[in-house]
VOVEX-354445 format. One record per residue (C-alpha): residue in one letter; x, y, z. Coordinates in pm, whole numbers, plus 50000, padded with zeros to 5 digits. Example, Ala and Ser with C-alpha at 12.3 -4.5 7.8 and 13.67 -1.06 7.14 Angstrom:
2
A512304955050780/S513674989450714/
***
This chain:
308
X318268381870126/X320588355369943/X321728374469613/X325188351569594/X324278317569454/X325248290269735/X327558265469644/X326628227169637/X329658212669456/X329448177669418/X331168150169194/X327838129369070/X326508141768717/X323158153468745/X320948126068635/X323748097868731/X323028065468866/X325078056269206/X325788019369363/X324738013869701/X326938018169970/X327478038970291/X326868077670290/X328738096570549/X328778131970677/X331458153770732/X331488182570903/X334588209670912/X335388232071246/X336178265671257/X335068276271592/X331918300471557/X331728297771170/X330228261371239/X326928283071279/X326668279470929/X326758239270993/X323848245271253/X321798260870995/X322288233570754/X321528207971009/X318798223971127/X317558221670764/X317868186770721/X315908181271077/X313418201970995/X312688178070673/X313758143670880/X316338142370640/X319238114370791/X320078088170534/X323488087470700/X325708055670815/X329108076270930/X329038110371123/X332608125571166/X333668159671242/X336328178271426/X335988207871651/X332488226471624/X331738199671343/X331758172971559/X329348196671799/X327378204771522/X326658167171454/X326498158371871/X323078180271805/X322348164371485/X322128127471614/X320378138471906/X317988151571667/X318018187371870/X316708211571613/X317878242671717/X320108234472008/X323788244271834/X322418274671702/X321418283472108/X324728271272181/X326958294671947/X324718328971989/X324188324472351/X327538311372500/X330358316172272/X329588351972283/X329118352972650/X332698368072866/X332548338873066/X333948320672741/X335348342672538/X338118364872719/X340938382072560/X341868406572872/X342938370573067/X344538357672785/X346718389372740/X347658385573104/X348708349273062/X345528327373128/X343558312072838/X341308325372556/X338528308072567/X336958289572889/X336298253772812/X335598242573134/X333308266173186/X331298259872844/X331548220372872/X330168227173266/X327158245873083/X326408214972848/X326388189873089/X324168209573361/X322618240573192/X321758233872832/X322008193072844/X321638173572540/X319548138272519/X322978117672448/X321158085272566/X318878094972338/X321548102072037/X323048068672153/X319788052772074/X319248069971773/X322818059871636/X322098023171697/X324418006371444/X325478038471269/X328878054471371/X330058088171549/X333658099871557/X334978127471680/X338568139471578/X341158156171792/X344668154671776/X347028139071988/X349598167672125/X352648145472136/X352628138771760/X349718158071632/X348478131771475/X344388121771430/X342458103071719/X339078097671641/X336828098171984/X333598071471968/X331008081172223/X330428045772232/X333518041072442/X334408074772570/X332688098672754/X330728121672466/X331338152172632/X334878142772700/X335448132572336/X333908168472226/X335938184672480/X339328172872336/X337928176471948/X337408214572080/X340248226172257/X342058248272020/X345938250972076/X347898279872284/X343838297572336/X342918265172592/X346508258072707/X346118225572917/X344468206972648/X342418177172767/X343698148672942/X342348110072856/X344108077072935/X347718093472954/X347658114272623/X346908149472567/X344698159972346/X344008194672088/X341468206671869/X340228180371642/X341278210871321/X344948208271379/X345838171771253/X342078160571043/X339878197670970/X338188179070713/X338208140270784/X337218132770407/X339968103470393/X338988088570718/X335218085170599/X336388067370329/X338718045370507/X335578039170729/X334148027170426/X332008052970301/X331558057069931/X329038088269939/X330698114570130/X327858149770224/X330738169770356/X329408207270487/X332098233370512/X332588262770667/X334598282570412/X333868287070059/X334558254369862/X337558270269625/X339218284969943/X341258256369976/X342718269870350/X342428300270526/X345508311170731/X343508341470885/X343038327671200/X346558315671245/X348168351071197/X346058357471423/X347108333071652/X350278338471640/X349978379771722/X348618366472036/X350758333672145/X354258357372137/X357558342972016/X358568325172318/X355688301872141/X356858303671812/X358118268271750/X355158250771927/X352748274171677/X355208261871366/X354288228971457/X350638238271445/X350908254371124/X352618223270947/X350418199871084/X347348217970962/X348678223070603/X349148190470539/X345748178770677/X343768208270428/X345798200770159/X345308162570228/X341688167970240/X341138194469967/X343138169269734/X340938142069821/X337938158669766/X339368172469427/X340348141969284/X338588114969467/X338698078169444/X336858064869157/X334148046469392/X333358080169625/X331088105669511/X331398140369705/X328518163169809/X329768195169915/X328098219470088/X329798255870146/X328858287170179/X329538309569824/X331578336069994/X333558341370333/X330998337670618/X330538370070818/X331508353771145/X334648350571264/X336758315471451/X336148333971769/X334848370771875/X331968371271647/X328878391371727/X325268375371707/X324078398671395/X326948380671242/X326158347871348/X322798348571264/X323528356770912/X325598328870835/X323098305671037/X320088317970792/X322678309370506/X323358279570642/X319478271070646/X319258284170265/X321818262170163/X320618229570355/X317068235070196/X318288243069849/X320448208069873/X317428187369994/X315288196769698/X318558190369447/X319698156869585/X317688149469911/X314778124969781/X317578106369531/X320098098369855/X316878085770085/X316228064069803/X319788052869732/X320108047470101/X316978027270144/X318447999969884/
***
């Protein structure tokens, strides 16, 4: 089914010794192309496979690991086929007459009542370990990392999640407003470090030599109109610098950090938003092809090396 080879790029020879220290995973958005992330996940569940001290992620990364440390196998995959394609969420005739794209409220109402996760659990689970979500402050759009320690977890995935000009209002918490986690961190590499990580797994959603993909932001900006134009700009910049930030990082990384990276080989099938589940599953199978193949490369060496 998988002719392509996958792509796990990473920056530790094969055979090489690595110091101890604190392995983090990253996980990019990208709206429904973080299916692939669920199937990689759901790999590494399947297998018990969490050697992890760090989890950060913005947008439908930072869902994708929600479901991860809540050890729900299966749950963001349900969550991508069976309500981001639903027309409650997903609804272009309102947005062409002025409301927003996507429903938010709606979909965060679902999680909390319909389709609950065990975030007591997950907070358990955590223990000493640390969760961040990213989102971007609207005023400056600059990073905020969310900690579900201290902020309501739904809240804090809410405001990683709420992707400019398609979920207007943004989210509100203690006098800021907040955007989409993707517009000021997309890949929070640097902040891992900073965190203190020196073992970065860091699971993309586009291929690993696509260094930024302005698809979806043509895109956007078709549909925003030019009475818009200057808040999109703003967007745009802010979004450049963070992927070029992050893919230089990951290029040429600090001499301590070793980088895992886990992408799929070619652009997935899916789609930011308006993707169809035949599409979505594909890129989910991928994503459980790739997860497996990096568990039987490097998965046994990085329980080891965390155990020490």
């Amino acid at each position: 089914m998988f002719r392509q080879q996958m792509e796990l790029t990473h920056q530790v020879p094969a055979g090489g010794t690595m110091q101890a220290g604190k392995i983090a995973l990253v996980c990019e958005g990208g709206g429904q192309r973080g299916i692939f992330t669920a199937g990689v996940l759901d790999a590494f569940m399947a297998e018990s496979f969490d050697p992890f001290r760090l989890f950060i992620g913005s947008s439908a990364g930072a869902q994708n690991l929600s479901s991860f440390v809540c050890h729900s196998r299966g749950y963001a995959r349900e969550v991508i086929t069976g309500y981001t394609t639903r027309s409650d969420f997903f609804r272009p005739l309102r947005f062409a007459r002025g409301g927003d794209l996507v429903d938010l409220d709606w979909y965060f109402e679902v999680l909390r009542y319909e389709l609950p996760l065990d975030i007591h659990g997950g907070r358990r689970r955590l223990g000493e370990r640390e969760l961040l979500f990213c989102s971007t402050r609207a005023r400056d759009h600059r990073a905020h990392y969310f900690h579900p320690g201290s902020a309501d977890w739904l809240l804090g995935l809410k405001a990683s999640s709420a992707i400019p000009l398609f979920y207007r209002k943004g989210v509100e918490w203690q006098g800021e407003r907040y955007l989409d986690g993707g517009v000021a961190d997309a890949i929070p590499v640097r902040e891992a470090w900073l965190r203190g990580a020196s073992v970065l797994v860091v699971i993309r959603t586009q291929p690993a030599a696509q260094h930024m993909n302005l698809s979806w932001l043509r895109r956007l900006e078709a549909l925003a109109g030019k009475e818009r134009i200057g808040e999109l700009l703003a967007i745009v910049r802010a979004h450049q610098r963070c992927c070029y930030d992050a893919c230089r990082f990951m290029a040429q990384p600090p001499a301590s950090v070793k980088i895992f990276e886990i992408a799929p080989p070619a652009p997935l099938h899916s789609w930011v938003l308006g993707s169809g589940r035949v599409q979505l599953d594909q890129d989910y199978q991928l994503g459980v092809h790739c997860g497996q193949a990096f568990l039987l490369e490097h998965g046994e060496r990085l329980t080891q090396w965390a155990s020490c």
